[in-house]
C-alpha positions in Angstrom: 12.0 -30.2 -17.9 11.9 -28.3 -21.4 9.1 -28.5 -23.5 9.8 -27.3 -27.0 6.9 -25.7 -29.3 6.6 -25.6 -33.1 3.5 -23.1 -33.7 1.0 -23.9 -35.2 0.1 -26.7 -32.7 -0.2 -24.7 -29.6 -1.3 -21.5 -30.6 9.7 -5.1 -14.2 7.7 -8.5 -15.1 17.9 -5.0 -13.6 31.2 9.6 -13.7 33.3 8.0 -16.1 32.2 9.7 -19.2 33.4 7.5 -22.3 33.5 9.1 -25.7 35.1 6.2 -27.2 37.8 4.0 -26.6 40.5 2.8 -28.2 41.3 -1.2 -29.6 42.2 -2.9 -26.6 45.8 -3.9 -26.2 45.8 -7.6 -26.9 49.7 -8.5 -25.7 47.9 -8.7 -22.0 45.8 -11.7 -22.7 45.1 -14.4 -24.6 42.1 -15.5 -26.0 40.7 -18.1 -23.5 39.5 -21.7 -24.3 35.8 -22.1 -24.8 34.0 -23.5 -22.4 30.7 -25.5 -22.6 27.4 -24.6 -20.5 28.0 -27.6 -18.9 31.2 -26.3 -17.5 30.5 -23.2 -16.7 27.3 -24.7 -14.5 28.9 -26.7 -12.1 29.7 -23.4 -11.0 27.6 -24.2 -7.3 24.7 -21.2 -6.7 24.3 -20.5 -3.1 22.6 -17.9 -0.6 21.3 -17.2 2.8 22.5 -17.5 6.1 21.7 -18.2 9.1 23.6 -19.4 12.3 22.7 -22.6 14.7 21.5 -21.6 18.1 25.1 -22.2 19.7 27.0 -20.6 16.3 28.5 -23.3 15.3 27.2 -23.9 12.1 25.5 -22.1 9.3 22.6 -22.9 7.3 22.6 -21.6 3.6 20.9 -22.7 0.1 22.6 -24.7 -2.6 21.7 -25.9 -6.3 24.5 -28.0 -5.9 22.2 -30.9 -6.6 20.7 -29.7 -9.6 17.9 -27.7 -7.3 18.2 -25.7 -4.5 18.5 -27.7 -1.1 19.1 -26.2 2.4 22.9 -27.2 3.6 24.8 -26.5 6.7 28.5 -26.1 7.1 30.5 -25.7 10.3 31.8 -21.9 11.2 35.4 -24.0 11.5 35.2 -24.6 7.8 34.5 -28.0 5.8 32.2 -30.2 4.0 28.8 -29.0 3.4 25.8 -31.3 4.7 22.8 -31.5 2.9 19.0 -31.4 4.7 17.0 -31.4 2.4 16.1 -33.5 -0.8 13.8 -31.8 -3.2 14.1 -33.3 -6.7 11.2 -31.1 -8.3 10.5 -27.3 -6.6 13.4 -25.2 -4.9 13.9 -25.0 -1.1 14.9 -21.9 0.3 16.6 -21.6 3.5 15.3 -19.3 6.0 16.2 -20.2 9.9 17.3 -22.3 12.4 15.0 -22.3 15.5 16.2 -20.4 18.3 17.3 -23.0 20.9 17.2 -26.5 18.2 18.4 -27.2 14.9 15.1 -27.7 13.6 14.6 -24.8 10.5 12.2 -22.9 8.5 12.5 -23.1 4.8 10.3 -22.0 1.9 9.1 -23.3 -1.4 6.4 -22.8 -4.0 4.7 -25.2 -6.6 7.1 -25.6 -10.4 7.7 -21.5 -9.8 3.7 -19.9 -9.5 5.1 -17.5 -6.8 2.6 -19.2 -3.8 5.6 -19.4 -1.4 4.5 -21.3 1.8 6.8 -21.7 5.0 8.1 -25.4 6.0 9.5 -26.8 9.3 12.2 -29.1 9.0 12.2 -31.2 12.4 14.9 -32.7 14.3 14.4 -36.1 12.6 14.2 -34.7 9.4 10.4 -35.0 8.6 8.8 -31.8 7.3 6.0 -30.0 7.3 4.1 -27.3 5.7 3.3 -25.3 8.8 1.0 -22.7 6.3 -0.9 -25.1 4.5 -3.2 -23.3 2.9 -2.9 -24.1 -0.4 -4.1 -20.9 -1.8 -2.1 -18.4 0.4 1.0 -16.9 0.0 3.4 -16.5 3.2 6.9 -15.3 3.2 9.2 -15.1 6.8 9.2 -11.6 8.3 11.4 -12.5 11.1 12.3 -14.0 14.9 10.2 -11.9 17.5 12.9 -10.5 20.3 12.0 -12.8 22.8 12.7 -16.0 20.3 9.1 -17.6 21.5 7.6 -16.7 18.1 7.8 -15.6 14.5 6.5 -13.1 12.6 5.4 -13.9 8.8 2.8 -12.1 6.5 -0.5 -14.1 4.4 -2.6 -13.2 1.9 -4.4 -16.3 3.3 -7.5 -14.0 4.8 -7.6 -12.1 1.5 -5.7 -12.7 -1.5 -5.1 -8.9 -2.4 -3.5 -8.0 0.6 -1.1 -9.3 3.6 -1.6 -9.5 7.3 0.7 -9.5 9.5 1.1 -12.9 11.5 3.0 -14.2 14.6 3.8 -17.9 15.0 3.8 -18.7 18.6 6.5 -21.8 18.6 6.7 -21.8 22.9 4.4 -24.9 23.2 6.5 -26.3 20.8 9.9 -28.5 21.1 12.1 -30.9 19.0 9.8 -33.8 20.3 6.4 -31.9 20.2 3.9 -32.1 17.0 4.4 -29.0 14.2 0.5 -28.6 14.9 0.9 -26.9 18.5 2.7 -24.0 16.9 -0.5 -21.8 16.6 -0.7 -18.1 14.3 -2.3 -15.1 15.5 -2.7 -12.0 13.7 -1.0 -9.1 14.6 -2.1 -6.3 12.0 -5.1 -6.9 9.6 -4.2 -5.1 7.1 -7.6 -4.2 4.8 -6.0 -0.9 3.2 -3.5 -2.0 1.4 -0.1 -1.4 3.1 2.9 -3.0 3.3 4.6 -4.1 6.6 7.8 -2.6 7.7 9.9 -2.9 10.7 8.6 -3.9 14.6 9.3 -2.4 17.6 10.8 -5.4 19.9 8.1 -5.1 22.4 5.5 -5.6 19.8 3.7 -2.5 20.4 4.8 -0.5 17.3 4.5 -1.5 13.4 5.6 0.4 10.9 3.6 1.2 7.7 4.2 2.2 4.5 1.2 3.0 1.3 2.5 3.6 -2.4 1.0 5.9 -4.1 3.2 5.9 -7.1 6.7 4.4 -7.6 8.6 7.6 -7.1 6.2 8.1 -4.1 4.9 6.8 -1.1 3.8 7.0 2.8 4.7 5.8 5.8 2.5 5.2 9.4 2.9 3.8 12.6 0.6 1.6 13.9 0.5 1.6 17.9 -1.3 -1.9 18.7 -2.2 -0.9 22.1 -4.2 2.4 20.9 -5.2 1.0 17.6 -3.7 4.5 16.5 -2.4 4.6 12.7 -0.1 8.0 12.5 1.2 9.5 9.5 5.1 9.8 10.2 5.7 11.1 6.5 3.5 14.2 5.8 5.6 16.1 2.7 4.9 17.7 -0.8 6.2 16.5 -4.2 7.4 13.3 -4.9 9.2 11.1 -2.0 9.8 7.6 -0.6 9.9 6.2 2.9 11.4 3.0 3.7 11.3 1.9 7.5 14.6 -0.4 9.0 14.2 -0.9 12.5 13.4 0.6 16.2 16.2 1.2 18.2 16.8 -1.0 20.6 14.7 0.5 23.8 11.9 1.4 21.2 12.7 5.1 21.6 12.5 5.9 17.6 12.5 4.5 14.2 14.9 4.6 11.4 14.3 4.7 7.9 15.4 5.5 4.5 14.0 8.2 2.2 15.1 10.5 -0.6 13.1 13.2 0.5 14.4 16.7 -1.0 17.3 14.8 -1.8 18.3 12.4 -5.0 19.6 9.6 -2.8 17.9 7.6 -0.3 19.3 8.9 3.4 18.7 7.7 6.8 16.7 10.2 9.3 15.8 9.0 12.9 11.7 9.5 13.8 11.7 10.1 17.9 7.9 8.4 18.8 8.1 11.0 21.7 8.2 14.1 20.5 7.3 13.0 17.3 10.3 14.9 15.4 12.9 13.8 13.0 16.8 14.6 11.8 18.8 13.3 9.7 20.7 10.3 10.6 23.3 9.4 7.5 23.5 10.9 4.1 25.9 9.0 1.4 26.2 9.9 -2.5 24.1 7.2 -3.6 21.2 5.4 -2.0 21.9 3.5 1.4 19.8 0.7 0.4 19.1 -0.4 4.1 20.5 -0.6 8.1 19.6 -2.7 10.9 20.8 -3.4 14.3 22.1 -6.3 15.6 20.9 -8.7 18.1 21.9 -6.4 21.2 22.5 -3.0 19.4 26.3 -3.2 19.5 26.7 -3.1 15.9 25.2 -1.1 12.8 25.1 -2.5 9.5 24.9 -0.1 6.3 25.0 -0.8 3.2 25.5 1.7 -0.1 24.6 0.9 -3.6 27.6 2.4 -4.8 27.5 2.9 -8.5 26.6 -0.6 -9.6 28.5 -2.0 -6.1 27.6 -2.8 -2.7 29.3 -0.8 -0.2 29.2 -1.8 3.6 29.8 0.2 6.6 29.6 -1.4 10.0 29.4 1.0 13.0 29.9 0.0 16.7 26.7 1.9 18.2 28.7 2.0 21.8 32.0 3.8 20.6 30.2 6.0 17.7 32.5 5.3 15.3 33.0 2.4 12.2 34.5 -0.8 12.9 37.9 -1.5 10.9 37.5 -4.5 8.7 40.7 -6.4 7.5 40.9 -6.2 3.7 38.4 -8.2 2.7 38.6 -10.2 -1.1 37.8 -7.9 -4.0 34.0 -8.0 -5.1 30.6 -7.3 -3.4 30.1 -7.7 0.1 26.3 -8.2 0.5 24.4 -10.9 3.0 25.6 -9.2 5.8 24.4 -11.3 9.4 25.9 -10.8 12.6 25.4 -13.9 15.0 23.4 -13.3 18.1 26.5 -13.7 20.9 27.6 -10.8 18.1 31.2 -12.4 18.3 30.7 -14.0 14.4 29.6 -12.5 11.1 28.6 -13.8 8.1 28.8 -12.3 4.4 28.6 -13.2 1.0 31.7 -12.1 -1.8 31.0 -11.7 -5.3 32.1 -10.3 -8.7 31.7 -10.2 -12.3 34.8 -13.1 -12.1 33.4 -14.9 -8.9 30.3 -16.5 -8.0 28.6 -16.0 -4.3 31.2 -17.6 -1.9 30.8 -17.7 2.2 32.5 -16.1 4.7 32.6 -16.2 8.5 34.4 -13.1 10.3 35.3 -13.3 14.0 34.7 -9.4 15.6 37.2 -10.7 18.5 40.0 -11.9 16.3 39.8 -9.9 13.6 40.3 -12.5 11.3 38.2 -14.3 8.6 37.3 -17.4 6.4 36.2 -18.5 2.9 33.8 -21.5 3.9 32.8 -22.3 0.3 34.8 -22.7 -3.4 31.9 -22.3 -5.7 33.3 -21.8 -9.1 33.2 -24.7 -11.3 36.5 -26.8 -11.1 36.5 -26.9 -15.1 37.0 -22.9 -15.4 39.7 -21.2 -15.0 39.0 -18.2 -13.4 41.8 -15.9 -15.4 39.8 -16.7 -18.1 36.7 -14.4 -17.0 36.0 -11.4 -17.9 35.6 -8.7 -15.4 32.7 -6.1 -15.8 33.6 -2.0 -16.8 31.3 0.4 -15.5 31.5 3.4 -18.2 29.0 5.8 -19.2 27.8 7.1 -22.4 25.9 9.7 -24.0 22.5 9.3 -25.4 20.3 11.3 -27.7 19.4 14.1 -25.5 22.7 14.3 -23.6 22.1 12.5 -20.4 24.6 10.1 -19.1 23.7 6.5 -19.1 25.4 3.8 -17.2 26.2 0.3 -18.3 29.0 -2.2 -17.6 31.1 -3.4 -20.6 32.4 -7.1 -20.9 34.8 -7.7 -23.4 36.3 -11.0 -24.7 40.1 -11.8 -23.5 42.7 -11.6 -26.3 41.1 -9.4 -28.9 43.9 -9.6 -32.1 44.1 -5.6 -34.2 41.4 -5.3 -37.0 39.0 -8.2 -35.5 35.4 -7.6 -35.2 33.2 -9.2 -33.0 29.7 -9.8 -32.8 27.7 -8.1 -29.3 24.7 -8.0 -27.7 22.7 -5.4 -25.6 21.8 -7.1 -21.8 19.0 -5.2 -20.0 17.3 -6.1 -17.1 14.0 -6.5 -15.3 12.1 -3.9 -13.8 11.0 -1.4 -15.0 13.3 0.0 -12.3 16.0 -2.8 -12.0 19.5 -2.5 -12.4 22.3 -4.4 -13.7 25.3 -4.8 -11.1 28.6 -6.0 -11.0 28.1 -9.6 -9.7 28.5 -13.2 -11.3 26.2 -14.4 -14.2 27.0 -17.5 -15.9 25.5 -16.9 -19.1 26.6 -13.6 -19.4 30.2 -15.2 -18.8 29.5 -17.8 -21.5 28.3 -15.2 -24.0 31.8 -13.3 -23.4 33.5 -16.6 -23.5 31.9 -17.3 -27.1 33.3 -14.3 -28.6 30.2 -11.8 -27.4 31.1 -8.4 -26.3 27.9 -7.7 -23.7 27.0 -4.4 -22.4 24.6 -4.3 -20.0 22.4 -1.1 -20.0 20.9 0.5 -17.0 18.2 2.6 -18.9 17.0 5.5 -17.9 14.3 4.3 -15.3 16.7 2.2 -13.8 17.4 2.2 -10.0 20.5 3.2 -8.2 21.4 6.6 -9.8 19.0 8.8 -8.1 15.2 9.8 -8.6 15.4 11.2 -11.3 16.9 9.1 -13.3 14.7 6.8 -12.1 11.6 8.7 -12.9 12.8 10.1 -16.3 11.0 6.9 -18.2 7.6 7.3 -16.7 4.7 6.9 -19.1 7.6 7.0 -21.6 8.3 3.1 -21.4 9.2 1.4 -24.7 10.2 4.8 -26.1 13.3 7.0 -24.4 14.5 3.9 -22.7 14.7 2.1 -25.9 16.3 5.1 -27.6 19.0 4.8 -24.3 19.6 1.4 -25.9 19.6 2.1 -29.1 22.1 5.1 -28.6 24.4 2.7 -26.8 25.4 1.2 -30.2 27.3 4.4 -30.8 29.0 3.4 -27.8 29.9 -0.3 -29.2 31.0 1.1 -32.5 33.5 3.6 -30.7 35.4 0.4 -29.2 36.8 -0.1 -32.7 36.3 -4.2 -32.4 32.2 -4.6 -32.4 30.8 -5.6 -35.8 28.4 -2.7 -35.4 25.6 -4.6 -37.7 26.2 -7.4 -35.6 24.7 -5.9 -32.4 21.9 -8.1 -30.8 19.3 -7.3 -28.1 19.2 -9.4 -24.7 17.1 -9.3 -21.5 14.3 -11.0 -19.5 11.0 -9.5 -18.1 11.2 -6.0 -18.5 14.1 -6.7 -20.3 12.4 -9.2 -22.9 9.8 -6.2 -22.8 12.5 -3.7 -24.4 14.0 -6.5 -26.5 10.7 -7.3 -28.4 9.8 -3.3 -28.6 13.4 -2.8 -30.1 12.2 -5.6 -33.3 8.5 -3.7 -33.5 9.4 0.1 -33.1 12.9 -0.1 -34.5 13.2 -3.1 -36.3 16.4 -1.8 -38.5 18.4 -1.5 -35.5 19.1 -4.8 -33.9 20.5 -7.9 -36.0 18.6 -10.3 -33.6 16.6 -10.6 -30.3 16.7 -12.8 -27.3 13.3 -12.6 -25.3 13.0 -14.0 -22.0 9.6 -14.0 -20.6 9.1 -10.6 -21.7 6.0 -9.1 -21.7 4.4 -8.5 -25.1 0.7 -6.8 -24.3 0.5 -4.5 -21.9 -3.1 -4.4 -21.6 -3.7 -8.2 -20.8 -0.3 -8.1 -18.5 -1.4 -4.8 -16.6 -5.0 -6.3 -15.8 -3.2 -10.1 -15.1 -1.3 -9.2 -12.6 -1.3 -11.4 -9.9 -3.8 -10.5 -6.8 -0.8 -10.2 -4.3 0.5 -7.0 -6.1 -2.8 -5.2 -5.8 -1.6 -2.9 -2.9 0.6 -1.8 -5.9 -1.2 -2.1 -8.4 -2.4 2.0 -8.5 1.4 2.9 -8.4 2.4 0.6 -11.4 -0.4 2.0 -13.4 0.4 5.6 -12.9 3.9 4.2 -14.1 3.3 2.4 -17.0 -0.5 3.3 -17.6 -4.2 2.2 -16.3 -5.4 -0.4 -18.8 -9.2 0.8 -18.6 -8.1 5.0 -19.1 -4.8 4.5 -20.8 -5.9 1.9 -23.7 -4.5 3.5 -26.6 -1.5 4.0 -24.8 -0.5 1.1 -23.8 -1.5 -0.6 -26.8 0.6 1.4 -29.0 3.4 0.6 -26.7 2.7 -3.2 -26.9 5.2 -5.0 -29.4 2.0 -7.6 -30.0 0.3 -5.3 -31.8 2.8 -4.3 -34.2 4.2 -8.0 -34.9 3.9 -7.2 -38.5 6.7 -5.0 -38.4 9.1 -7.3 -37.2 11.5 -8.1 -39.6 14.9 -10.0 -37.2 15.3 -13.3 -36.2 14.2 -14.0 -32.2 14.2 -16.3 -29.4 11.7 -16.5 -26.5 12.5 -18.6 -22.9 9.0 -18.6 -21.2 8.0 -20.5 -18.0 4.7 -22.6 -18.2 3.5 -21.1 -14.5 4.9 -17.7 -14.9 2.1 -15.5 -12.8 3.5 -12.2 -14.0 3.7 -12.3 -17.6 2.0 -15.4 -18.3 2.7 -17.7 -21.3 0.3 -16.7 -23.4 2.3 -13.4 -23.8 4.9 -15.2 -25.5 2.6 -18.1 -27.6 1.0 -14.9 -29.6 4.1 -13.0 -30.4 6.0 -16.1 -31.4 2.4 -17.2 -33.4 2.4 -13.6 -34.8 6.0 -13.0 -36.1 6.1 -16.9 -37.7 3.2 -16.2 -39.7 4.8 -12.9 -41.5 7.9 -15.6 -42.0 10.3 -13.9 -39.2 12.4 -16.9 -38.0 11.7 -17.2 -34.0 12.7 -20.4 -31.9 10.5 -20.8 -28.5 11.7 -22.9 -25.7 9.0 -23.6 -23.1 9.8 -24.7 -19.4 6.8 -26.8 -18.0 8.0 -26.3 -14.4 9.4 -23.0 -14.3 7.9 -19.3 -13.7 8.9 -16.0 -13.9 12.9 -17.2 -13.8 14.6 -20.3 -14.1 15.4 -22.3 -10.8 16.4 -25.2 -12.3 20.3 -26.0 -13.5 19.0 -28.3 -16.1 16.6 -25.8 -17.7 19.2 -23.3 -17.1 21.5 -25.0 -19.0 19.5 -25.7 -22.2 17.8 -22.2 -21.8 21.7 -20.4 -21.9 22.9 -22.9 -24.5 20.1 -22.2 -26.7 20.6 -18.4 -26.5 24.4 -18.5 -27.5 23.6 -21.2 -30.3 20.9 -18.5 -31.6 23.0 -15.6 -31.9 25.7 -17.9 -33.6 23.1 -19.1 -35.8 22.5 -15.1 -36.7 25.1 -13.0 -35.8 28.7 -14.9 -36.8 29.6 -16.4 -40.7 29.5 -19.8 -41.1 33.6 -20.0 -41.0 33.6 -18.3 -37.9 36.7 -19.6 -35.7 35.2 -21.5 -32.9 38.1 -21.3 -30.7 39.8 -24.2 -28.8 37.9 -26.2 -26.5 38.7 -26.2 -22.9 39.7 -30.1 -21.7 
């Protein structure tokens, strides 16, 4: 539920080179109806997969209901059951059980981030099988055998997480949750994060940040006690372990070691070498095996895209797919028999749909229609990856979305999206209130700033200690961009984005407050002192690497103060808008409550919308609706003249 605030009374945390572009040719389309926000979310979110022990159904998440539920569907195709019935926080899918169609789900409490793992039983009780209620716990996977799980908690110490197994053997449909009994596997007191297991147990692999750009990565042999350093290198480089082979011979991983692109190499545990395993030209973002090693998945961050590649490990060579639908193919999971494979298609036009694809036949099929039955979907708008130039000449990414049916010598109003991070990107996949923006006459470009992921290290690392400065000149520089289209009201150019992104949007209204006609904020942080010392206790095995990012609060004071918008409130002269959630752990409400305080008392219009059961994101289709609503009725408010056409309604 919303809460709305009226102060006073309550006082990073998404080469086509285009030197303009010409007005788009408007005899193709039309201008489509306008939709509502209610119409555009019955749109059905969903995600996850997993299959039932004898693959005939799959288990997924839905917020069909309102919130997300776990649902199953049959492999044959048809109605979707639901199992569970949360009315108030999300529940995540995670896995069936390996021989029962009891699953694992998780959930946390109105968004604070303290995920804990449930059983759903065969009679459809539940239970919180890590009930600790100040630990954090998130699945890490099945063991090989299928007699136990492996999850990590912070529950022995809230900075850091161990390593845990779940021993479910003595367990059974009719037994109680409580004979499942946890050991620990790794105690992890230094700070590292876990990566893959060896199947016999034996073997974890490590990794330590030291900076973002930068990292380590160790073996841990849990018959020895041995912890090896398997990355010894100089300059900056990251190390990403995927998975031991199948007879636990070596370990593969990713890394962009001398290289701008994250690469596979293969790390023999015998003679303790490496070699390069697969190179692409742009970062393979992970691999795995399945169940019995037949296949190997790959997947390629291809320029905004997912790219995968599926080799059959016994042949040596890459399995030929069938054309599958046009979009991103992400979600990959092959079933255990490794007859049946799941995956998930999506576009800038097209919401996450399910497929199920038979290795033996060849063929495939769509298991869920997700888009709401109110929208047409030729009435989308399909995202443009182009590139521009900024003020010192490098070329910056973003993807363009442009209203249908644009008439010669009309102007339309825009706004700026940027993402989270720092060190997110902005893809080409389905968002619903980017889609209703469009659909209201907004032409969105979504920015991937310097510091954003995906384009090589670089690029990634070329905003370091630079944050709120050459990234925001990246965004300001894409107005030059706008302007060249020949149909964007270039004073009518808003800002847009959430976390990191509400960061750069409220740094755009204190640092260049002539640029931007308005602002949209959403949860972004504000104070970079009180946000860099807040962080929540979980990220401390990254906290040193995020402060020799952005800054170290206690050496870098001045710094980050100057770079905090808080502090320069009085220099904000356009309208804004802040979304917060109540029980946000990263940037917490406060953040927003004193810029909103600050910039009302110098008379800067600002509407706040606070969720009361939301945190860093909105979960919730309700909130989601009056959060998305809000924002387009904002920029209307701001950015089009009273006698603007409002187009025709869609029935």
């Amino acid at each position: 539920m919303k809460k709305v605030i009226s102060l006073p009374g309550i006082v990073l945390f998404m080469i086509l080179l285009v030197s303009g572009c010409s007005q788009p040719d408007s005899g193709g389309s039309e201008k489509a109806p306008r939709y509502s926000i209610e119409q555009f979310m019955k749109t059905v979110n969903i995600r996850g997969s997993s299959f039932s022990p004898d693959e005939s159904h799959i288990l997924f998440s839905s917020n069909e209901t309102g919130i997300y539920n776990c649902y199953e569907i049959p492999v044959e195709g048809g109605e979707p059951v639901q199992l569970t019935a949360s009315e108030d926080d999300y529940a995540f899918a995670i896995s069936y059980f390996p021989e029962d169609k009891r699953f694992l789900f998780t959930s946390d409490q109105g968004g604070n981030e303290i995920n804990h793992i449930y059983l759903r039983d065969m009679d459809g009780s539940i239970t919180d099988i890590t009930p600790d209620a100040a630990s954090k716990n998130s699945f890490w996977g099945w063991s090989y055998d299928k007699k136990s799980f492996f999850f990590q908690s912070n529950k022995r110490d809230e900075r850091y997480f161990d390593l845990m197994e779940m021993d479910i053997s003595s367990s059974g449909p009719d037994s109680e949750a409580g004979l499942m009994t946890a050991t620990t596997l790794y105690e992890n007191k230094d700070g590292y994060s876990i990566g893959a297991i060896s199947r016999d147990k034996r073997y974890v692999s490590l990794v330590k940040s030291i900076t973002t750009n930068n990292n380590e990565m160790y073996l841990f042999d849990r018959e020895s006690g041995e912890i090896l350093l398997l990355s010894p290198h100089e300059g900056d480089a990251k190390f990403d372990p995927q998975y031991f082979s199948a007879d636990g011979a070596y370990l593969i991983y990713t890394t962009d070691e001398d290289s701008e692109f994250m690469y596979l190499k293969k790390y023999h545990l015998t003679d303790r070498e490496s070699e390069v395993y697969e190179k692409a030209d742009w970062d393979i973002w992970y691999s795995y095996l399945s169940r019995n090693g037949k296949y190997r998945v790959v997947a390629v961050n291809n320029d905004a895209k997912t790219e995968i590649k599926i080799y059959n490990e016994a042949e040596g060579k890459l399995v030929k797919l069938p054309e599958f639908p046009s979009g991103d193919i992400t979600s990959v999971n092959i079933s255990d028999s490794e007859k049946l494979m799941t995956f998930y298609v999506n576009s800038s036009t097209s919401p996450n749909n399910l497929y199920v694809y038979d290795f033996e036949t060849g063929a495939y099929k769509k298991l869920t229609s997700t888009l709401s039955p109110e929208i047409d979907p030729e009435h989308l708008v399909a995202g443009e990856v182009i590139r521009f130039s900024s003020f010192d000449g490098l070329q910056v990414p973003a993807i363009l979305y442009t209203p249908k049916g644009i008439v010669p010598g009309e102007k339309l109003p825009a706004s700026l999206w940027i993402h989270g991070g720092p060190g997110g990107q902005s893809r080409l996949g389905y968002s619903a209130v980017i889609q209703y923006m469009v659909n209201h006459g907004y032409v969105v470009l979504a920015v991937n700033n310097r510091g954003s992921s995906g384009y090589g290290k670089t690029f990634y690392k070329a905003d370091d200690k630079k944050h709120g400065d050459v990234d925001l000149k990246d965004c300001i520089e894409s107005k030059k961009f706008l302007a060249s289209l020949g149909y964007v009201e270039s004073d009518k150019i808003a800002i847009t984005g959430g976390s990191y992104g509400g960061y750069m949007v409220m740094a755009a209204l204190a640092f260049a407050p002539d640029e931007f006609a308005a602002g949209v904020d959403i949860f972004g942080v504000t104070n970079w002192l009180r946000t860099l010392k807040s962080i929540p206790p979980w990220w401390s095995s990254f906290r040193d690497a995020l402060y020799d990012e952005l800054g170290n609060p206690e050496t870098d004071s001045l710094a980050l103060y100057n770079k905090s918008p808080l502090f320069f409130a009085d220099d904000i002269t356009k309208p804004f808008i802040v979304l917060q959630g109540a029980n946000d752990p990263r940037v917490l409400q406060v953040e927003s409550d004193e810029i909103v305080e600050a910039a009302r008392a110098n008379g800067v219009p600002v509407e706040y919308i606070v969720f009361d059961d939301e945190g860093h994101g909105f979960t919730k289709k309700e909130n989601q609706i009056v959060a998305w609503e809000a924002i387009v009725k904002f920029l209307d408010k701001f950015l089009k003249e009273e006698t603007d056409d409002p187009g025709t309604p869609a029935e």
